[in-house]
Each structure stands twice: as C-alpha cells, then as structure tokens.
Short mmCIF file of the C-alpha atoms (twelve columns), coordinates in Angstrom:
data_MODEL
# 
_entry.id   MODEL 
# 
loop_
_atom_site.group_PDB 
_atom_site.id 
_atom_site.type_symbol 
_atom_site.label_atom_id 
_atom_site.label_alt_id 
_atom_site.label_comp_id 
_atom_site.label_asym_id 
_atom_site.label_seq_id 
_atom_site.Cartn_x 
_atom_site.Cartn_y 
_atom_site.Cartn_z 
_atom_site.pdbx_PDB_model_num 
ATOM 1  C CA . UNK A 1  7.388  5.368   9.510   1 
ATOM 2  C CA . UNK A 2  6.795  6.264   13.207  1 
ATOM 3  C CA . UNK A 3  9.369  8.817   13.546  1 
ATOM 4  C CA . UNK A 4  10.474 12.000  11.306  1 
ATOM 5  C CA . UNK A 5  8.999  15.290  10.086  1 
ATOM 6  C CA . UNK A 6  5.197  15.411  9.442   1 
ATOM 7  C CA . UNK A 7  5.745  17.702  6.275   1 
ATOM 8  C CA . UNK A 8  7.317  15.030  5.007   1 
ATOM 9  C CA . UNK A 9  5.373  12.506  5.912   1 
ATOM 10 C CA . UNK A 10 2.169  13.999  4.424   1 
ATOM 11 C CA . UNK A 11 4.643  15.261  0.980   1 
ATOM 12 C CA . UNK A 12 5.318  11.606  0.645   1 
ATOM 13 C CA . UNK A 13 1.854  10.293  1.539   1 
ATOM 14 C CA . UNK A 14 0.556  12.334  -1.471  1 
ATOM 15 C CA . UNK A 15 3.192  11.636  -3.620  1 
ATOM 16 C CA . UNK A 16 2.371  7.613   -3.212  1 
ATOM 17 C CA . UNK A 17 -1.333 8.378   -3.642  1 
ATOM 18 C CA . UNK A 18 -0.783 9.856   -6.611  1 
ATOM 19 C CA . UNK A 19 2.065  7.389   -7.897  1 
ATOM 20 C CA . UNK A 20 -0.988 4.399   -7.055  1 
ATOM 21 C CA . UNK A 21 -3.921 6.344   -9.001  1 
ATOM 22 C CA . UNK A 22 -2.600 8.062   -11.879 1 
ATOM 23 C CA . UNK A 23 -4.396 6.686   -15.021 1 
ATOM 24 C CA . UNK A 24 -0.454 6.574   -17.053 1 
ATOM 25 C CA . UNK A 25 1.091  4.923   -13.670 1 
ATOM 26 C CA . UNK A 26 -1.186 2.578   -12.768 1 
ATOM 27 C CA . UNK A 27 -0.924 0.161   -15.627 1 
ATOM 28 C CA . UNK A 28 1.199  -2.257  -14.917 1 
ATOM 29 C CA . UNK A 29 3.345  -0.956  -12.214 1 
ATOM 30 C CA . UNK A 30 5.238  -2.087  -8.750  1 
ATOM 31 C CA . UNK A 31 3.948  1.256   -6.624  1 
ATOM 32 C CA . UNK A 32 0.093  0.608   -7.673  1 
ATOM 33 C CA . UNK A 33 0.239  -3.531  -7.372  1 
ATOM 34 C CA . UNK A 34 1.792  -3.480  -4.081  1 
ATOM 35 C CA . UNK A 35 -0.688 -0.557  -3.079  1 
ATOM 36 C CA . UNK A 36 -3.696 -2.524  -4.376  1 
ATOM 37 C CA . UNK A 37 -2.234 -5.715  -2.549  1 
ATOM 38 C CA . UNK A 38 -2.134 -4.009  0.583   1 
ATOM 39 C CA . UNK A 39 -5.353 -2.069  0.843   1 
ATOM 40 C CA . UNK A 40 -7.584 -5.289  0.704   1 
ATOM 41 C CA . UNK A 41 -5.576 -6.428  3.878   1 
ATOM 42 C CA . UNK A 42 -4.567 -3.516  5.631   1 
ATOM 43 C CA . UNK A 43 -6.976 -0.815  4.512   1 
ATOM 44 C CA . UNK A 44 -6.165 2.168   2.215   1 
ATOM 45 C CA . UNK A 45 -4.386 4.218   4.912   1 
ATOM 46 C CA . UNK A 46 -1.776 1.744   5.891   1 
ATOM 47 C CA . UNK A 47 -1.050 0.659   2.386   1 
ATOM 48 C CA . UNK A 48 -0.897 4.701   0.988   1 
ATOM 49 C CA . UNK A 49 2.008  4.972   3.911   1 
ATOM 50 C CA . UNK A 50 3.373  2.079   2.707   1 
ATOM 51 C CA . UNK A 51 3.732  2.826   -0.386  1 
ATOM 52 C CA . UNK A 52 5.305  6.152   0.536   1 
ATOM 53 C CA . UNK A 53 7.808  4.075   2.656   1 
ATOM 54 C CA . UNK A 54 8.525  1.980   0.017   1 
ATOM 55 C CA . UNK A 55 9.242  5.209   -2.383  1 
ATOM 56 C CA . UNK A 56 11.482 7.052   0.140   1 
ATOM 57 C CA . UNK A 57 13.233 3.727   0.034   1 
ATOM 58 C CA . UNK A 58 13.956 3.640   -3.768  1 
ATOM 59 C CA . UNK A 59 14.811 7.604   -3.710  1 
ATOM 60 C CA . UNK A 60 17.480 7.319   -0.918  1 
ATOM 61 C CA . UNK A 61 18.725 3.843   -3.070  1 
ATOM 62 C CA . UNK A 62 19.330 6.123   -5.938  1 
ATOM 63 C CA . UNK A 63 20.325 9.140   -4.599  1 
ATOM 64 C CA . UNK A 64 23.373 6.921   -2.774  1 
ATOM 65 C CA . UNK A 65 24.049 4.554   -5.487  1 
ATOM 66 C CA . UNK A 66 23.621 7.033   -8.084  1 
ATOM 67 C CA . UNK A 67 21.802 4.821   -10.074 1 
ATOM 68 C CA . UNK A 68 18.701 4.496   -12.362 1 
ATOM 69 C CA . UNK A 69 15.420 3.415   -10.907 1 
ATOM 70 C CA . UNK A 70 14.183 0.246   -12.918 1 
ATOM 71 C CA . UNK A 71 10.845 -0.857  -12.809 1 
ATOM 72 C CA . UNK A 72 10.185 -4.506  -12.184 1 
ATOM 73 C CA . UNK A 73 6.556  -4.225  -13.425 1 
ATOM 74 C CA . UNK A 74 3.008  -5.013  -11.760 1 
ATOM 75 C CA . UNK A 75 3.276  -8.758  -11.982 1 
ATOM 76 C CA . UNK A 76 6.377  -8.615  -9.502  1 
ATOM 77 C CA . UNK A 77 4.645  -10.558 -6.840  1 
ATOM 78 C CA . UNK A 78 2.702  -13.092 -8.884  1 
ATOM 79 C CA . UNK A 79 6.563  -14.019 -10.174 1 
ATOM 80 C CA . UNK A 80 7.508  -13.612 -6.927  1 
ATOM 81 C CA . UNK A 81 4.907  -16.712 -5.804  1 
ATOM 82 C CA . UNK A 82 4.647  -18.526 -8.773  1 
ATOM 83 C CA . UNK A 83 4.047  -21.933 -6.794  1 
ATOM 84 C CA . UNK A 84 1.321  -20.192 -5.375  1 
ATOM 85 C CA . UNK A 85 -0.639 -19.721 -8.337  1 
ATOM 86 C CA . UNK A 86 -0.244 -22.837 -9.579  1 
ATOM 87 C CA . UNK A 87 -1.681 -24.472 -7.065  1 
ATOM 88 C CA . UNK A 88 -4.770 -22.478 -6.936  1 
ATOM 89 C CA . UNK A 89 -5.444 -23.172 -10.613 1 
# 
C-alpha cells in the first residue's frame, strides 16, 4: 500500500487491528492467523497494514463479484503446508 489516501489508509489500518484483536474474531479466523503469522516476522506494524491490504482485497472481491465473503478459518495455512508439519513432528 504505498500509494492512495491517508484517511483511508489509517480507516483501514484500524479496521484490521480491530478485525486481529477482537475477543469474538480472533478465534479461529484467517484476518487474526495471518496477522499473528506476520508480526513474529515482520513486526506488528507491517503485519496490521497487511492485514488491512488483505481486507481491502476481499471488500473490492465482493463488492465486484457480488458475492458472499466465506471464511476459510485460522488453520488456512497449516492446510496450506501440510508437508511442512509433518516433517517437523
């Protein structure tokens, strides 16, 4: 997110902190894993604004396909790497 209004830059960059940290989002859910992922690596900042990115993403997905946003749950990446896992077991 280099370019584009600030407003809605810092709109969004709330709107992901609060999608990672509510106590009724967090369980369980793609925005808080992939925020959690990234903040070990990255630190909290880059993974809040990446979160946000990856929110605008799924709002301008549904506002164009019209569709439903479906949630593909917290364990997304450990499915994602499964061969990973098992090799670290």
């Amino acid at each position: 997110m280099r370019q584009g209004k600030r407003y809605l830059r810092g709109a969004l960059c709330q709107m992901a902190w609060a999608i990672s940290h509510t106590i009724s989002y967090t369980k369980d859910k793609y925005p808080s894993a992939l925020f959690y992922r990234l903040a070990g690596r990255h630190g909290v900042k880059e993974a809040n604004l990446a979160v946000a990115c990856q929110v605008l993403r799924i709002m301008f997905h549904i506002i164009r396909d019209g569709g439903l946003y479906r949630e593909v749950g917290g364990d997304y990446f450990d499915r994602l790497h499964r061969s990973a896992l098992n090799t670290s077991l």
